[in-house]
N, C-alpha and C positions, 0 to 999 in steps of 0.2 A: 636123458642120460647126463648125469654131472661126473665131468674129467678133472682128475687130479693135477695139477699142473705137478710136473717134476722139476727138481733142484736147478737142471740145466736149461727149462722152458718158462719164458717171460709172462707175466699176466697181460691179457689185453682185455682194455675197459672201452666198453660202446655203450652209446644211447640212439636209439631211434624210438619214433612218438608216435609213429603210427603206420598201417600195414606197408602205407610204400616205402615206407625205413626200412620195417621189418623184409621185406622183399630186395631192397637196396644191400642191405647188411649182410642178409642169407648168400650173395652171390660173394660177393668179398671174403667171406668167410670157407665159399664151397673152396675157392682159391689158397685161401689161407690154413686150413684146419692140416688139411696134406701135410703141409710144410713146419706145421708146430702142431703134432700131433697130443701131445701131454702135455699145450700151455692153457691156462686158465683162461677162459671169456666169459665175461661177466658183467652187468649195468641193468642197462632197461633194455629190455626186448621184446619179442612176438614168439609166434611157434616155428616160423620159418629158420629166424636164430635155432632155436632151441635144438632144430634136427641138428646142429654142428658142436653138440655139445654146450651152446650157449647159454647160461644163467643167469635169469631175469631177480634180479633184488627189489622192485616194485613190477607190477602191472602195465603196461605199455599204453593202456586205457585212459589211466591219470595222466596223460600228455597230451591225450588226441582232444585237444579243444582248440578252433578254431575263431577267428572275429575278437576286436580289441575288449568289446566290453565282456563278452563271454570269457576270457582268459582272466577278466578282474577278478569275476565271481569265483573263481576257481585258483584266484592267486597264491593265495595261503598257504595251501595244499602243493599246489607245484614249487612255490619256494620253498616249502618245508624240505620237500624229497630233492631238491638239489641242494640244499645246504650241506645234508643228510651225507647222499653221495659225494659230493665235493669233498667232505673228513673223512669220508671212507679212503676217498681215492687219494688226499693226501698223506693220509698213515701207512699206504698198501703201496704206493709208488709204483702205480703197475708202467710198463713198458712203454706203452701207448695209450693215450685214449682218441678215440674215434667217435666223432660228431656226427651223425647220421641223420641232414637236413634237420628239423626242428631250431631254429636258427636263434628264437629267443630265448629257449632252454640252454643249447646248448653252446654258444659262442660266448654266455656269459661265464659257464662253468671252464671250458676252454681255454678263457683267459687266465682264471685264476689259477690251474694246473700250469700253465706254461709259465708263469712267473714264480712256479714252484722247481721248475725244472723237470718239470713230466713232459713228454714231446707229445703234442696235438693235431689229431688230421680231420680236417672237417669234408665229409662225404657230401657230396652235391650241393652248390653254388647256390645259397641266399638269390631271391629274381634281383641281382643287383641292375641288371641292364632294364626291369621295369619297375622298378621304385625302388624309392630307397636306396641311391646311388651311393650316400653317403658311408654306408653299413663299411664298404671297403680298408676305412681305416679301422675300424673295430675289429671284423676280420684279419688284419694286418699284424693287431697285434695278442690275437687271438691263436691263433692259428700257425702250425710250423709247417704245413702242407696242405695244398687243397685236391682233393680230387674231384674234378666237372665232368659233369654228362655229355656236355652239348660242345660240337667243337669252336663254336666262337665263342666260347669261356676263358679260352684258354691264353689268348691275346691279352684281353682284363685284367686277367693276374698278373702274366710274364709283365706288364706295362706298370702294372704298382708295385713290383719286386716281390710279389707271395709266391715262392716256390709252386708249380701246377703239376699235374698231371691228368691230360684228355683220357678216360678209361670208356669211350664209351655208357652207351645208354644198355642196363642189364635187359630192359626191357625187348629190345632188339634180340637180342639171344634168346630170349627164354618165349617169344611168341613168334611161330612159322612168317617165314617169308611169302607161304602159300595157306592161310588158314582153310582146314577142311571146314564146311559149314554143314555138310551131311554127319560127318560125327559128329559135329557141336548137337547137333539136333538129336541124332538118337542119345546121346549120352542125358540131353536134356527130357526126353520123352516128346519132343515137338515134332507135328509131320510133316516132313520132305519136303513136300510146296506150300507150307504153308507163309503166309507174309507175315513178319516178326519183328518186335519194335524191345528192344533192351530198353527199361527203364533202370538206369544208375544214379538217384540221388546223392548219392556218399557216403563214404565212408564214419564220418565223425559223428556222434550224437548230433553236434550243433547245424548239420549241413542236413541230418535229418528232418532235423526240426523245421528248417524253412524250407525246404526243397519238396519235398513228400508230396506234399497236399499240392499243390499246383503240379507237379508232373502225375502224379494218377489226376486229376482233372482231366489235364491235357489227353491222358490214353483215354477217357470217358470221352471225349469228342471226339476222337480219333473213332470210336470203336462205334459212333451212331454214326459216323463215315462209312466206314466199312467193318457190319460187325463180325466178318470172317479173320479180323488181324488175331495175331499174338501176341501175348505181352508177357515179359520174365522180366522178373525185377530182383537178380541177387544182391542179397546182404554180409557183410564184411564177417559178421557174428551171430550166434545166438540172439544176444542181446540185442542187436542193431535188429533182429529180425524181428523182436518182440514190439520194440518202441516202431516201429513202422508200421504193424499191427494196430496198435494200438492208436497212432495218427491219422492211420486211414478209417480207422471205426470212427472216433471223437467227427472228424467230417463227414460223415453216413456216407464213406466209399465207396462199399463191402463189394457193392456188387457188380463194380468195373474186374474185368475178370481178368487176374493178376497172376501169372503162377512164381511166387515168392520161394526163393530156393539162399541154399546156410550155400556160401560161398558159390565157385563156379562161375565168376566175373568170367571170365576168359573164353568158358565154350559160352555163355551167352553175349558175349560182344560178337566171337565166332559166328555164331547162329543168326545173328541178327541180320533183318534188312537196312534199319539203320536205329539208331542209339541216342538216346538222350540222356544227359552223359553232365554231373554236375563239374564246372570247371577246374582241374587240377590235374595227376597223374594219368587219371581213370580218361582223360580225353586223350591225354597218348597213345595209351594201349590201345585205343578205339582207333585210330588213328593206323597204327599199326598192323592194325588187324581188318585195314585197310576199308573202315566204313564208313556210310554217312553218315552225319550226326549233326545235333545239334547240341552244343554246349550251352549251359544256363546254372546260374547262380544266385540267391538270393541268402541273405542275413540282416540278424538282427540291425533295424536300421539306425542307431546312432553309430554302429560300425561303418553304415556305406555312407553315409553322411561324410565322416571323416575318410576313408579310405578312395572313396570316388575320385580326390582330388589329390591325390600320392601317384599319380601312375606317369611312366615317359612316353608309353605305347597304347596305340591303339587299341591294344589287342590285349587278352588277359587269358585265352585257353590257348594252350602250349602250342598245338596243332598251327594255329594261325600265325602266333610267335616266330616259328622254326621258318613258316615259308614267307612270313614277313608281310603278311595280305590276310583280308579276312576269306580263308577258302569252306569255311566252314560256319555257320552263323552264329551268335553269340547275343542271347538272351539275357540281360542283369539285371537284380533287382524290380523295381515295377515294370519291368517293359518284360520281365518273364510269367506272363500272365499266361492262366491256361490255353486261351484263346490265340494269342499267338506264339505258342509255343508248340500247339496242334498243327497251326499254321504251316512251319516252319518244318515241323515234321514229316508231314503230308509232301509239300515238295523236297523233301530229302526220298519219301520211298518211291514218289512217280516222274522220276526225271534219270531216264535211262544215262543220257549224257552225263550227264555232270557225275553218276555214279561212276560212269568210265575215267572219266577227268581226276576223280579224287581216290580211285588206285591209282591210276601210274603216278600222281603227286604224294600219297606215302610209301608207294614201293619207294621210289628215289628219297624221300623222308628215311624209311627204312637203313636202305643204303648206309647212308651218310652216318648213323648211328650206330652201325654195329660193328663190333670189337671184343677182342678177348678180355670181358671186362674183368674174369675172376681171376685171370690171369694179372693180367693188367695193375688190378687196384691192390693184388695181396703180393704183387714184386713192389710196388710203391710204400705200403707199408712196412716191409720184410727190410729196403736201403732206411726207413729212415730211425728205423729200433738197431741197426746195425748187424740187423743175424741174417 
């Protein structure tokens, strides 16, 4: 549905690059739409925008590339469509625009609206506290407002003088405090006792591409383990569901027994006894939804070549970040081999303990992140467009 904006309501311009933008964005907006009911929103979005009236001027797809070198191949094209938007938005002088993570897209467009006089809120915090410390001054003068997820964000800012505001993590709201895991299961068609292992590659074409084939290995060992397990493995898209298809066949997969489902991340992190889970968002939610898992990641390698040695922390999946210890194990690059990634999983579903140990450490994870965020981020935006 595309809303007219009327004479008395401002345009708001956002970009978010991929679903957890589009998920990020969708709550700011359930906050915000109320309140400017006939003003224009419009940039780069998903479908989750879109229920809020939201109007996507490209694909949200041509952004979701991930890893240095893969980002070159696809440079062209992503510079084109920000140049592109950047004339749009400086002819249109919308109200606000809002930067919805994607941090190389969009802090560069950012900057150049704010020294046009367009005012800039950049929606969750660059990992400035695990690489890349320096980004802050970019940031600085990027940016007329930040909104962070995480409450030790919030110190960062207030200390380098960028205007903040802590709104909570949307993800806390929008996933039970108590996940039912019998309706993840019938919703999923999975039986009641049975033992169930989430495979989450990712989201992004490029996280498909290296992740796939080593985590269905890994369920192939897992399943001459024990071959009464489960395995669901949801995909972000159609598309993501095809190239997945497609990677598992090219390795003669086929016949690790997979049930591949178009979305429903949620009842199958729900459902699961524990989850392997590529490093990013998707470990939160998991996390939240209060499971074991094991985090793992692999890319193109002149990307980890270079990136290996950018990091201040230990740790690189969110989950172990927040509690500042590795509580959860963290497979990278060559050491996420099927084999020990089977490993790793195995003692995730047969260690009754430490499944008890890591609920009550994301309930309290829980905790600590939740907040009226749509409330929250669309009163932060609503002071700083002045309506």
């Amino acid at each position: 549905m595309q809303l007219v904006a009327s004479s008395a309501e401002p345009t708001i311009a956002l970009v978010a690059g991929e679903s957890s933008g589009d998920l990020l964005a969708s709550r700011l907006l359930s906050g915000l739409r109320p309140e400017l009911p006939g003003a224009r929103m419009h940039g780069i979005g998903g479908q989750r925008m879109a229920d809020y009236g939201f109007v996507s001027d490209w694909p949200m797809e041509k952004l979701a590339v991930r890893g240095l070198f893969e980002v070159v191949a696809h440079y062209r094209e992503i510079k084109g469509i920000q140049i592109a938007l950047r004339n749009q938005l400086l002819a249109e002088k919308p109200a606000v625009f809002i930067g919805v993570d994607a941090p190389d897209f969009n802090l560069g467009l950012e900057s150049q609206l704010k020294q046009a006089g367009i005012p800039t809120m950049h929606y969750i915090s660059p990992s400035i506290w695990a690489w890349r410390g320096g980004r802050i001054k970019k940031i600085a003068e990027a940016v007329s407002h930040m909104l962070v997820v995480f409450p030790f964000e919030e110190a960062i800012y207030k200390k380098a003088g960028i205007p903040v505001t802590y709104v909570g993590h949307p993800l806390a709201e929008v996933i039970p405090m108590e996940p039912d895991t019998a309706v993840a299961r019938r919703a999923l068609g999975l039986a009641p006792n049975a033992a169930v292992v989430a495979i989450l590659p990712g989201s992004r074409m490029s996280e498909l591409k290296y992740n796939s084939v080593a985590f269905v290995r890994a369920a192939r060992l897992l399943v001459q383990r024990d071959p009464t397990l489960c395995f669901i493995a949801p995909m972000a898209g159609a598309a993501q569901q095809r190239y997945f298809a497609e990677l598992i066949a090219q390795a003669g997969l086929q016949d690790v027994p997979i049930q591949v489902v178009a979305g429903q991340s949620h009842d199958a992190m729900a459902a699961a006894d524990a989850v392997l889970v590529a490093s990013g968002t998707a470990s939160l939610e998991v996390a939240l939804f209060k499971k074991p898992m094991v985090i793992a990641y692999k890319m193109m390698r002149a990307s980890w070549h270079v990136m290996r040695h950018m990091g201040y922390q230990p740790w690189i999946g969110l989950p172990n970040i927040l509690a500042q210890e590795f509580v959860v194990p963290e497979l990278l690059q060559d050491a996420a081999t099927p084999q020990a990634l089977a490993d790793a999983l195995w003692r995730q579903l047969q260690d009754d303990a430490n499944r008890r140990r890591l609920q009550a450490r994301f309930t309290e994870m829980h905790h600590a992140l939740l907040r009226n965020t749509a409330h929250d981020s669309a009163r932060a935006v609503l002071q700083l467009i002045g309506h």
